[in-house]
N, C-alpha and C positions, 0 to 999 in steps of 0.2 A: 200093205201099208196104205191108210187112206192119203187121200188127196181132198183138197181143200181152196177155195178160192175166197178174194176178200178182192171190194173194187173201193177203190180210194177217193177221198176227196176230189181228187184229180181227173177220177174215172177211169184208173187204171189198173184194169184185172191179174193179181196176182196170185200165183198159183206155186202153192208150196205141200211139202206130205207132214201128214202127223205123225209124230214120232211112234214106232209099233210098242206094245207092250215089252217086249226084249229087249230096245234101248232102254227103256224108260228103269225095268228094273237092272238092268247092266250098270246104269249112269246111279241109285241107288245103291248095289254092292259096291261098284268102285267107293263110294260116299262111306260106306260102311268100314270100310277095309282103312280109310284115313280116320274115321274116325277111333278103329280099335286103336292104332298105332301112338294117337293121341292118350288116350288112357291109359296104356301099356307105360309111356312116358308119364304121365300126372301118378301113376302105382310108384314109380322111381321118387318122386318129389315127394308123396308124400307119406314114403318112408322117410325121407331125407328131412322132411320137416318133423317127422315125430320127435326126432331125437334132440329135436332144438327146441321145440313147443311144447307148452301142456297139450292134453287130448281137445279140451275145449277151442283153443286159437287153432289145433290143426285141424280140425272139422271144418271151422269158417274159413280156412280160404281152403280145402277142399272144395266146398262150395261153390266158392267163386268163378274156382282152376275149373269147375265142370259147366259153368256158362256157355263156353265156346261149344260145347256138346248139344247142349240143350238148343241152343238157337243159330244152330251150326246151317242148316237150309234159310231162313229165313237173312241173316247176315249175308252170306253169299248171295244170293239173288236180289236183295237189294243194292248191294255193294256193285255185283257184275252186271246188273241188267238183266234180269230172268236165270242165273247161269250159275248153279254147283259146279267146282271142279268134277265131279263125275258127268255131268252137261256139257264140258268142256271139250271131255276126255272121247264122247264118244257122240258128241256136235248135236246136241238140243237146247232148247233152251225156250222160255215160259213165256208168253205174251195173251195180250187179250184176244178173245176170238173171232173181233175184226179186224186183227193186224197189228193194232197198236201196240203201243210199250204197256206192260203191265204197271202198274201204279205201286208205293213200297204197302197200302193197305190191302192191294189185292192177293202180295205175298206173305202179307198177316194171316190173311182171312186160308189161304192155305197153311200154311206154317199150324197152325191152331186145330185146323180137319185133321190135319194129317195125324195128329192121337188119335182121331175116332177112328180113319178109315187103313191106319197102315201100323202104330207102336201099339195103341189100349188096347183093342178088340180083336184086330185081325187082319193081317195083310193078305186075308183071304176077301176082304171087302173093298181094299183099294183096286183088287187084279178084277176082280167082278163088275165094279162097274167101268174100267178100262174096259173092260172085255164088251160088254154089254150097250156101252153109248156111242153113240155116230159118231163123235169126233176125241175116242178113246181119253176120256174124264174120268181120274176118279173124283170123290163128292168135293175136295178143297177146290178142284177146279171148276167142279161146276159151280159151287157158288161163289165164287168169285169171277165167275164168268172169262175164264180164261183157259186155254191150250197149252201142250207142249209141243213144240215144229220141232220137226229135223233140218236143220241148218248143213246139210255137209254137203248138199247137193246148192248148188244156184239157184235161187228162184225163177222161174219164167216170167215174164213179164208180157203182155200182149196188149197193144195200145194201138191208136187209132191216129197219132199225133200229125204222120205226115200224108196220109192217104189221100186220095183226091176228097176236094172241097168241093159243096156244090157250086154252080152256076152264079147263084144272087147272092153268095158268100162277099159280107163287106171287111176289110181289112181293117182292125182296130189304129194296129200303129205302122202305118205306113215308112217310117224309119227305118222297118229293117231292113231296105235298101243298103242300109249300111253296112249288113255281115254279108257275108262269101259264105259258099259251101262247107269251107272249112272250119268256120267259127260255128256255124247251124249244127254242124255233123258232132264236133266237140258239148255243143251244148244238148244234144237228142241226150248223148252219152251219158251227159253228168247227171243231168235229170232221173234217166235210167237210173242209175245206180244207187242216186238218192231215194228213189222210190222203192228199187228190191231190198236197200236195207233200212228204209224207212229215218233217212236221216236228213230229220228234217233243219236242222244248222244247214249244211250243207246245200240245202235246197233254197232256204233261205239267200245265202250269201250267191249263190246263183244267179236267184232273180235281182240281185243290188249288182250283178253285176254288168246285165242284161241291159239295164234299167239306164247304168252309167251308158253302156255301149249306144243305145236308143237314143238317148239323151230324152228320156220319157221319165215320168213320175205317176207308175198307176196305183192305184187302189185296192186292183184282180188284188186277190189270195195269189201266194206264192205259185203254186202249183196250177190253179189255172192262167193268172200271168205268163209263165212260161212256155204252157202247150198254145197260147193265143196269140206269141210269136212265132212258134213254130207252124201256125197254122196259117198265120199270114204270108211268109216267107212262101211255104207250098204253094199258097194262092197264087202270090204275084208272080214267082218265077215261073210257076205256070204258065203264064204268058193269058191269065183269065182277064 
């Protein structure tokens, strides 16, 4: 399985694996297996309609009834945020391949490949260029410039936030005299965690709350904000 790193705004290196070809197509058949079961059900309805329809009204909303089929990956991933129930089932899920949230255009722009590279021609072309690219793509994902991670493990996270400062290190906001240990230690954490899941509300309401505790009004971005308290906090207690 590769491995993969992405360093954030924030400047924090995150280290996650790309999903191997085996989930990717496992998370695929489970998709497939919901999807017959669906059809199997609409084969029931639309005998049930023949007998009440002409042929003409039961073709159009067969049609219809097959919608959820045809744009059965693309609803889902925009719905769940990169994630098929088969994604779900066996912990992947789609984002950009710097980390960020995939956008609902960039699960267009797969949704639409995916005839060329896995239904029209050949899902001998989607396994191929998994196979074949650095960061196991097939073509929907390359051009849309995005991944499938495995999600089932924890991300690593390795940051820099409290290590020794240098010497002529000047302290932004001098206020954080006003947290302890404990409130510092709580706030490493929340940042953490906003960052391995890249949940940036969270991170947000972090810094507002940071900001109340300070009694400060900064400007920083959320995320460097918050590492530039915890970078002063290191300072001063430091006894620098």
């Amino acid at each position: 399985m590769s491995n993969t790193s992405i360093n954030t705004a924030q400047n924090v290196n995150i280290n996650y694996n790309i999903s191997s070809l085996g989930y990717r197509i496992t998370g695929i058949l489970i998709d497939l297996v919901i999807m017959l079961v669906y059809l199997i059900i609409l084969g029931y309805i639309e005998n049930g309609m023949g007998q009440l329809f002409d042929n003409f009204t039961t073709f159009g909303l067969s049609q219809l009834l097959f919608l959820p089929i045809a744009f059965y990956s693309l609803f889902f991933n925009v719905i769940f945020n990169g994630r098929t129930p088969g994604k779900f089932v066996v912990g992947t899920k789609v984002v950009k391949i710097d980390g960020s949230p995939a956008t609902w255009s960039d699960y267009l722009i797969t949704w639409m490949l995916r005839l060329v590279d896995i239904w029209v021609i050949s899902p001998g072309i989607g396994v191929m260029s998994i196979i074949f690219s650095d960061k196991n793509q097939r073509l929907g994902d390359m051009a849309s410039d995005t991944i499938v991670i495995d999600t089932r493990k924890k991300t690593k996270i390795s940051h820099t936030i409290l290590e020794d400062v240098k010497e002529d290190y000047e302290p932004t906001f001098l206020t954080v005299n006003l947290l302890n240990d404990s409130d510092v230690n709580e706030i490493k954490e929340i940042y953490r965690l906003a960052g391995e899941s890249r949940d940036y509300e969270t991170l947000k309401m972090l810094r507002l709350k940071v900001e109340s505790l300070l009694q400060v009004n900064s400007d920083l971005r959320d995320g460097i904000f918050v590492r530039t308290v915890l970078k002063d906090y290191s300072y001063l207690t430091q006894g620098n």
